[in-house]
Each structure stands twice: as C-alpha cells, then as structure tokens.
C-alpha positions as CSV (number, residue, x, y, z in Angstrom):
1,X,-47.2,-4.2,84.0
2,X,-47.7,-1.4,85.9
3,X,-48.2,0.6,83.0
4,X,-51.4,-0.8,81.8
5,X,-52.8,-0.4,85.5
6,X,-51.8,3.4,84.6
7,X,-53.7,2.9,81.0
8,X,-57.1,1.1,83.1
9,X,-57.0,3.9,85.9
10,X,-56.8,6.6,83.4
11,X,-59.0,5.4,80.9
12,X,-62.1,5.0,83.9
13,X,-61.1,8.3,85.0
14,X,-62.1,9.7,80.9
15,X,-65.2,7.5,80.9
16,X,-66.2,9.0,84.5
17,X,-65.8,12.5,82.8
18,X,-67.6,11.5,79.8
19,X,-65.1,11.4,77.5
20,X,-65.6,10.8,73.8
21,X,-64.5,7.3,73.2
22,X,-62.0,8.1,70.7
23,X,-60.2,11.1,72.5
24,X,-60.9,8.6,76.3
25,X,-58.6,6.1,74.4
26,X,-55.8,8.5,73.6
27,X,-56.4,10.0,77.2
28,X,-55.9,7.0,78.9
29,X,-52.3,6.0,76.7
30,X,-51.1,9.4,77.9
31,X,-51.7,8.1,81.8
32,X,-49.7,4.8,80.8
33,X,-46.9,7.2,79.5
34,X,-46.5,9.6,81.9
35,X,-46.3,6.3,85.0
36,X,-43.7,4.9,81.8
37,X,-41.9,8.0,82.1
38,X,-42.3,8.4,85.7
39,X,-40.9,4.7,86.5
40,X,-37.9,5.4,83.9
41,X,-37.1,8.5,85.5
42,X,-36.9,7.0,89.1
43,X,-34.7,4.1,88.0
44,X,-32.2,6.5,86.6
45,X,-32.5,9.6,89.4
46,X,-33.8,7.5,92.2
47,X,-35.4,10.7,92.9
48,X,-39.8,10.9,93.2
49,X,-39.8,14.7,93.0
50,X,-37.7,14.6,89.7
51,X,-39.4,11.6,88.4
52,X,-42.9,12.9,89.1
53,X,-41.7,16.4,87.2
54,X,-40.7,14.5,83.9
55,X,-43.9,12.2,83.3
56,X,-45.6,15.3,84.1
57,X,-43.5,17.4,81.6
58,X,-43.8,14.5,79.2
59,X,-47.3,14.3,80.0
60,X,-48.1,18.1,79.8
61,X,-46.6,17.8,76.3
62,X,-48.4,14.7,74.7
63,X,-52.1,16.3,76.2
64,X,-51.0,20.0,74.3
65,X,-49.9,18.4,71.0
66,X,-53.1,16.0,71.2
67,X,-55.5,18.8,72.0
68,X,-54.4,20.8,68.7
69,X,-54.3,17.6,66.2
70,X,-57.7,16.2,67.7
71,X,-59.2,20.0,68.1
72,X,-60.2,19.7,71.8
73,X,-59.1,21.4,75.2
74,X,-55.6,20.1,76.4
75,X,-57.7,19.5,79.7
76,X,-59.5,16.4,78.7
77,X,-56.2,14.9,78.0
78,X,-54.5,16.2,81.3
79,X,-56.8,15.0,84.0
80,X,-57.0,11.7,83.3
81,X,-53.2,11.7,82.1
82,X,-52.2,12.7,85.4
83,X,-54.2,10.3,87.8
84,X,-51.5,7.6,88.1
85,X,-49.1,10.3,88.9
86,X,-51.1,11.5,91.8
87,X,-49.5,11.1,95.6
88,X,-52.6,10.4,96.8
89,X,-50.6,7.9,99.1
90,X,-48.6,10.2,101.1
91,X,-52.1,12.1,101.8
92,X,-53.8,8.7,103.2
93,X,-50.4,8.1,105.1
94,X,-50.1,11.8,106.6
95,X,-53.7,11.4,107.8
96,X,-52.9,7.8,109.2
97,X,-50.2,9.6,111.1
98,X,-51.9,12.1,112.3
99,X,-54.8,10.3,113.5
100,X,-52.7,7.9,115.5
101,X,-50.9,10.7,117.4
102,X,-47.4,10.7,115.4
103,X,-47.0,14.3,114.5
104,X,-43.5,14.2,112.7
105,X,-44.8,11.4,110.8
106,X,-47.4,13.0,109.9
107,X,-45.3,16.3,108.6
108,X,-43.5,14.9,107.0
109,X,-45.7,12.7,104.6
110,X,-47.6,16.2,104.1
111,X,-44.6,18.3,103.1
112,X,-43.7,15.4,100.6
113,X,-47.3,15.6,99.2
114,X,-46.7,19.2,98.9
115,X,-43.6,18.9,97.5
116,X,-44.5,16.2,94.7
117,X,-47.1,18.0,93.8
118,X,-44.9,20.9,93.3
119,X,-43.2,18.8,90.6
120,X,-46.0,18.0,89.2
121,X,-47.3,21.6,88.9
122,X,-44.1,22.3,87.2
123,X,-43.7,20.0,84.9
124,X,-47.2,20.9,83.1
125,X,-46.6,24.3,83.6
126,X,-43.1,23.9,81.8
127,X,-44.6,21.8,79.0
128,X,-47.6,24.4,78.3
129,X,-44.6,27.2,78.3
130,X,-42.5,24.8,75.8
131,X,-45.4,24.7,73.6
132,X,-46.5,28.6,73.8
133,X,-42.8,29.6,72.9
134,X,-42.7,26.7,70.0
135,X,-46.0,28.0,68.6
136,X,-44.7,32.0,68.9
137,X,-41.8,31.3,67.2
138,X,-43.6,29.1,64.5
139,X,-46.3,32.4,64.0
140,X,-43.6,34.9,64.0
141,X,-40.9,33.0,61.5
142,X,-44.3,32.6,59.4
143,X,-45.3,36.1,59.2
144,X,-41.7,37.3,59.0
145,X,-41.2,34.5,55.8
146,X,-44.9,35.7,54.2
147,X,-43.4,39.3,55.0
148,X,-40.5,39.4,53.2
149,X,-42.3,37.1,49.9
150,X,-44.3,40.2,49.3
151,X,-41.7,42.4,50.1
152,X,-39.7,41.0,47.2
C-alpha cells in the first residue's frame, strides 16, 4: 500500500517538473520501487541507513538503465525516484526540537538526517559507478573482439 503512495508522490513530483507523460510514468514506478526496496530492506536489516542505501542503489540503477533505453538524462528519472526516500521527517523533527528548547533531541534527529542522506548519496553514486564500469568493460571487450576480427 504504501508503495503506490510512493508511485502518487513521485509521479506529481514528474508532472511538477514537466515531465513527458511517458518518461513521468516510468519515473514515478521507479519511486514505488525504490520505497519497495527500501521497506524490504528494513524488514530484513532492521537498519534505515542500510535500507535507504539499497532503494537508492536499486533506484540509481533503474534511472541509468532507463535513461539510455528511453534516450534521456538519468536525472529526470532520479529526482522523482528518490522523493519517497527523502528524510524529510527527521528535518521537521530536529527543527521541532530545536525550537522547543531540547538540544540533544534536536542533534540528534539532525545527525540522522545527515547520516541517511549519506546512504542515499552512496547508493546513487555506487549505482552510476556500477554502470560506468559495466559500460567500459562492454566498450573495451567490443573494441578488443572487432580488434582481433580484423587482425585475423
């Protein structure tokens, strides 16, 4: 259930952005996955940080194979992909703290923001290294494969 909140949220984050409809559709699945992967994730590790870096990874990794099949930047997939995965929570609740004078309370809901959005960093920047190496390796046995053809 809470997966298709994760689809609606995403998918009226791509129509805010202007989105084509096509590639806002696809956009917004990717959000549903990555909160899929997320809530998996925390049911096995019982961990946030962990769980927020794999529906990122997964996430990361579903916006850069969708950019090269639908020919369009990885970014329109990402931004919307990652709203449900956003600890925009812990911000509200460090603020809250703050305002009403609890100080520890209110460090420590910042340094978990900080830190979840650490994993979430991670992950994408994981995934985009995944694919880079994948698509080296895929150019270089390539040119090495046409290489020795002609070679022969």
């Amino acid at each position: 259930m809470s997966s298709l909140f994760a689809v609606s949220s995403s998918g009226s984050i791509a129509v805010l952005l202007n989105i084509e409809r096509k590639k806002a559709l696809v956009a917004s699945l990717g959000g549903g996955l990555s909160w899929l992967i997320y809530e998996l994730a925390l049911l096995a590790t019982a961990n946030i940080s962990i769980s927020l870096f794999m529906g990122s990874m997964v996430m990361g990794l579903y916006s850069e194979v969708l950019a090269r099949r639908l020919k369009s930047p990885a970014t329109i997939f990402y931004i919307p992909g990652f709203v449900p995965l956003v600890p925009g929570s812990n911000v509200y609740y460090s603020v809250l703290a703050a305002v009403q004078g609890q100080t520890d309370e209110a460090i420590n809901q910042f340094l978990n923001t900080i830190i979840y959005s650490a994993a979430i960093t991670l992950g994408l920047i994981i995934a985009s290294a995944i694919v880079a190496i994948y698509l080296n390796i895929k150019r270089i046995t390539l040119k090495t494969i046409i290489k020795e053809i002609r070679n022969h």
